[in-house]
C-alpha positions, 0 to 999 in steps of 0.5 A: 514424527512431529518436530520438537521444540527447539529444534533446529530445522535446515540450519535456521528456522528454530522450532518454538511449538506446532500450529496443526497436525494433520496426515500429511504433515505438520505446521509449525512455528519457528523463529527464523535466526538469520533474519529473527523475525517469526515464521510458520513452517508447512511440512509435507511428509506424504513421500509419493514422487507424484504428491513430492512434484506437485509440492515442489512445484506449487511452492515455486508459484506460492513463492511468487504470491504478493498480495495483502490478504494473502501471507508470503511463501519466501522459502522452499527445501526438502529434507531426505526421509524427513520432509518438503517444507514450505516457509511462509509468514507467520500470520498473528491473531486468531482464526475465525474458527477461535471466534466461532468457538468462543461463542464471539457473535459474528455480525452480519456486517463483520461477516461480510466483510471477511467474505469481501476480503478473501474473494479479493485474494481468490480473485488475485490466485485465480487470475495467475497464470496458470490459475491458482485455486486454494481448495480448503477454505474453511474457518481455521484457515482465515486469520484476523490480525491484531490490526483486524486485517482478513488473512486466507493461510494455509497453502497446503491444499492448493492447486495449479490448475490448467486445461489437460490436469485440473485436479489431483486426487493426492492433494485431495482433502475434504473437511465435511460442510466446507468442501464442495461435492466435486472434491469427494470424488474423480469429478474435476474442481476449478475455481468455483470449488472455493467459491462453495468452500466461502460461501460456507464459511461466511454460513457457519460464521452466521448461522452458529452450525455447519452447513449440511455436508455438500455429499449428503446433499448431493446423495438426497441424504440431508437438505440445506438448512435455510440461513435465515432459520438459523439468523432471522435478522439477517437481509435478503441479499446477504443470504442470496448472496451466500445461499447461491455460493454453496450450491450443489453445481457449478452452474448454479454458483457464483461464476466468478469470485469477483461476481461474489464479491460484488453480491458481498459488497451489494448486501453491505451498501444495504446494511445501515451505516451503524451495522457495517463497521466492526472494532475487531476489523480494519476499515474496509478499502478498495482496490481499482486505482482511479483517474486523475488528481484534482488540485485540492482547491477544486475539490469535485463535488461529484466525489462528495457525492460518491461519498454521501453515497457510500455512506448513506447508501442513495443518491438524491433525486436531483444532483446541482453538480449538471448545473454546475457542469452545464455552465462551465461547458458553456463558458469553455465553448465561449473562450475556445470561440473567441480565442479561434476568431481572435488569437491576437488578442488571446497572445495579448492577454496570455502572452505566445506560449510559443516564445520561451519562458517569460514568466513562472507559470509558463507552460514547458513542453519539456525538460530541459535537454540533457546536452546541454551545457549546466551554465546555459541551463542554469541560465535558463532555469534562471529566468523560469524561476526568477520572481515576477508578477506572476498568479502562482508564485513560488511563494513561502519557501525557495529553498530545498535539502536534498542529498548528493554524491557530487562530492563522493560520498552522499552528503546533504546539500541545499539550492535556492531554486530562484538563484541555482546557487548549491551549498553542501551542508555536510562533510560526514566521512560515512556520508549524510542523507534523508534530511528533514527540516526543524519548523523554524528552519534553524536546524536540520535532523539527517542520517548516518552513515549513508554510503549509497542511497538505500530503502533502510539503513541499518547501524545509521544513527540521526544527528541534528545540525544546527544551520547557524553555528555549525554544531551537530548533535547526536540522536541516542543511537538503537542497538541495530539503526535508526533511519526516516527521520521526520520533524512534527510541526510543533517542534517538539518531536522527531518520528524516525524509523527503528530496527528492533529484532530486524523489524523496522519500527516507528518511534519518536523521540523528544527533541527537549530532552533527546531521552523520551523515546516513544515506540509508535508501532505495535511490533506486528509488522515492518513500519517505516517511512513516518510523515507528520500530518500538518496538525501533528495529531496523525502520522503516515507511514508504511506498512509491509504486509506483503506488499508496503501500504501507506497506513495512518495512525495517531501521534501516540500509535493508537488508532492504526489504519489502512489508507491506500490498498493497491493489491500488489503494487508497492506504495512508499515515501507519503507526505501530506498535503499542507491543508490536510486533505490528501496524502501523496506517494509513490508506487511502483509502476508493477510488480517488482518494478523499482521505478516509481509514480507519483500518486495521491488520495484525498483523506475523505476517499478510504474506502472508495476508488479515488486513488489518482497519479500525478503527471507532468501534463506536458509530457506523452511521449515516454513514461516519466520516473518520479519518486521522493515527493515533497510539497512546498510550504504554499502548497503550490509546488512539488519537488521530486526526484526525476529520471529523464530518459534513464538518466541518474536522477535530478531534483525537479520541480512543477506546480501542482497538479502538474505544470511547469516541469522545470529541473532544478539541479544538473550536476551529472552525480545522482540528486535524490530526497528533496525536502522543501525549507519551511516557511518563516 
């Protein structure tokens, strides 16, 4: 019997309509009262103790799902002679059953599209182990988001697959031109049955009519349709690529979904550049991470090539970047010669690198040691970073905020990186921490209470401090917290995150008047963490949507993006570089790993593998821990928090992309969210 609205389901998840029925049960939409956030909820009300287990234990694997084209299973109970039900997030926006039902013409490059989208979360459940197929896709189970992103939903058919057990005929269910024949009858299905189940989708979605039912088929009772008979426009790859997908044997499909994606993303490169983009999809990106982070001033023109390609769909017939790279070689051949046949004179020049720290860029091979004493440190820190002629000074900017709990309670602090010498900015009984600087350096915006260093701070409020008379100005505090606060250039804003109904928010708020408040996020999923670009006419932020993304969107929260796409790997804490031409972050070394890398991505690369990690160049004989990046004025420097050998973390720095690893701070407390001083 279907739920009623309003009912109360295991004492938390209030029932607000039902989203389909079907034989097996029911899914419903319910506000989740414990966090008041939107949910769906999958009944299972098939009662044999076979169906029963195998529920039970799909929904512990679901559980464990992260990945952003697929929802989140974050809660599983079973109700005596009532049900099992699977709790998951409610995926907003329409399916694309709804657009086909429209009459809505679906292109051949918005079709595509999809079809990238959902092979990139078969090619994440069928890699599980144990392997995981969905086993009833089909045009109702793929939602499009009010941000255009691509969702595969209902998980109610999937099956754990696995050598002695590859199917069961009770969670069997067959949806006529969806379903592959192995699935009407004993025959075993494995992962190419979702192969077949998208390809006739992406059929339907093109052709406007079914794909002739795979049993009739394969019972010589109907013959498949030709696409092109249906869509004549369309290109010879696309219906290669689908028309391979939905054939009757195993043999004769697509063996893998990655071997379908890759077909997809052939026929797209295909499409004319006006013919690919779509205004109800988010921009399409990619998942493979890529090498190392070039500093922007050497900007490679081989990545602009990739991007000429990717845009125009060829590459010249001549390429100077050889030439380029044949005369450089021949130039690294000449000095590695001269400095083998002369190394007195190469020390002469670059002076013995093996004889301390003589200037700022001198190279270090390691972080200070630990066991030092924090005066002989201070005193060797000293002379790394007192100013001299030197190519890369520090330049425009040596001081740097940061939070610490040397005093106790975490409490904003700055230090000068030339003399060491530490001043505590505030004594706030809760505490103080995530500070940020006014463009003039004058005054500093800051978050409280801050007890202990946390990802969201709820009940906080900011306050503004003025350096100068000491006088502290209170933000109009939110009803649940304010947090992440991030000052515009010009002055004239404060970003910061707000929880509204326990989501996190982006808004801003007019540092003039300290009444205007603009909210920034469409309210869709959890924003947080904003960061000004240099211009102030975009910001960066993250998006949880399984996994937490950095996206973009324009100072007004029109226009939002998807910048990074790095499968289930969270990416957080983003900053721009100050010329704007790329972004870096952080991101956790798995998943579910709390420790973190540095990574960036160049603004032009959306869309390509360019995503790079950023590392001391020094360092090979353990995996460094680095978090909370922030760039100096010049753009020469980084400031992150740093963790030697599991040690509680300090404020290091090092010139970019990755010299001069030196640690700034060495009280034993914990020192965490540096932010560099403007220049003035």
């Amino acid at each position: 019997m279907p739920l009623n609205n309003g009912f109360l389901l295991n004492n938390r998840y209030r029932i607000q309509d039902i989203l389909g029925q079907g034989g097996m049960g029911a899914v419903y939409r319910a506000i989740d009262e414990n966090l008041n956030v939107t949910v769906a909820v999958k009944e299972n009300s098939f009662f044999s103790e076979e169906y029963a287990r195998q529920f039970q234990r799909e929904a512990q694997i679901l559980a464990s799902l992260r990945h952003p084209n697929l929802p989140r299973v974050f809660d599983y109970f079973v109700i005596d002679q009532q049900g099992q039900y699977l709790v998951m997030d409610y995926i907003a926006g329409d399916d694309l059953r709804q657009w086909m039902s429209r009459g809505e013409r679906i292109t051949e490059g918005e079709a595509l599209q999809i079809g990238i989208a959902i092979c990139n979360a078969l090619i994440y459940l069928h890699s599980r182990v144990p392997a995981i197929a969905h086993r009833d896709i089909k045009p109702g189970n793929v939602k499009i988001t009010p941000g255009g992103e691509v969702i595969l939903v209902d998980f109610g058919l999937v099956k754990i697959m696995n050598n002695q057990e590859i199917t069961t005929t009770a969670a069997r269910a067959m949806t006529p031109g969806y379903s592959p024949p192995e699935q009407y009858g004993p025959e075993p299905t494995d992962h190419r049955s979702d192969i077949f189940s998208l390809g006739a989708t992406l059929y339907a979605a093109l052709a406007g009519y079914l794909p002739e039912d795979s049993l009739a088929r394969a019972t010589g009772k109907a013959t498949l349709t030709p696409l092109r008979e249906y869509n004549p426009r369309l290109s010879d790859l696309t219906i290669r690529a689908i028309e391979k997908a939905i054939q009757l044997r195993f043999e004769d499909r697509w063996q893998s979904a990655q071997e379908f994606k890759d077909a997809l993303i052939e026929a797209r490169r295909a499409l004319p550049v006006d013919q690919r983009a779509s205004r109800r999809l988010a921009v399409m990106t990619q998942t493979e991470p890529g090498g190392a982070l070039r500093p922007p001033q050497k900007r490679s023109k081989r990545s602009l090539a990739k991007i000429r390609d990717l845009i125009f769909g060829k590459r010249p017939k001549f390429d100077p970047i050889w030439s380029i790279f044949g005369i450089l070689i021949f130039f690294i051949l000449a000095a590695l010669l001269y400095i083998l046949l002369n190394p007195q004179g190469f020390r002469a020049l670059f002076g013995d690198p093996t004889q301390g720290f003589a200037t700022a860029t001198s190279p270090i091979t390691s972080p200070p040691e630990f066991t030092a004493t924090a005066d002989s440190q201070a005193t060797e820190l000293a002379g790394i970073l007192t100013p001299q002629p030197s190519p890369t000074p520090l330049g425009g900017g040596e001081i740097i905020a940061f939070t610490s709990d040397r005093s106790g309670l975490p409490q904003i602090w700055t230090i000068d990186v030339s003399t060491q010498q530490a001043v505590q900015l505030t004594q706030v009984r809760d505490g103080a921490c995530q500070a940020d600087w006014s463009p003039d350096g004058s005054q500093i915006v800051y978050t409280s209470p801050c007890t202990r260093k946390r990802p969201q701070y709820p009940g906080s409020s900011l306050y503004i401090l003025d350096l100068e008379s000491g006088q502290v100005t209170a933000l109009p505090p939110s009803l649940e917290g304010d947090f992440d606060p991030a000052w515009s250039p010009d002055g004239e804003w404060i970003a910061y995150t707000s929880l509204v109904n326990g989501r996190m928010q982006i808004m801003k708020i007019r540092v003039a008047d300290l009444e205007t408040v603009v909210h920034l996020s469409d309210g869709v999923y959890d924003d947080h963490q904003p960061a000004w670009s240099p211009d102030g006419e975009r910001l960066a932020f993250v998006r949880i949507r399984s996994v937490g993304q950095i996206w973009l969107m324009d100072a007004d929260g029109e226009n939002p993006v998807q910048f990074t796409l790095s499968g289930a790997i969270d990416n957080s804490d983003p900053v721009w570089y100050p010329e704007e031409d790329l972004i870096l972050f952080s991101q956790v070394l798995g998943l579910g790993s709390p420790s973190k890398q540095i990574y960036g991505m160049r603004l032009e690369d959306i869309g390509t593998p360019e995503e790079y990690i950023i590392l001391p160049g020094a360092i090979s004989s353990y995996i460094p821990l680095m978090d909370h990046v922030d760039i100096s004025p010049d753009g020469n420097w980084l400031a992150f928090d740093y963790w030697y050998y599991d040690v509680l973390s300090d404020i290091y720095i090092m010139a970019f992309p990755g010299t001069n690893l030196t640690q700034v701070t060495v009280d034993p407390a914990l020192d965490y969210d540096p932010v560099w001083k403007p220049a003035y």
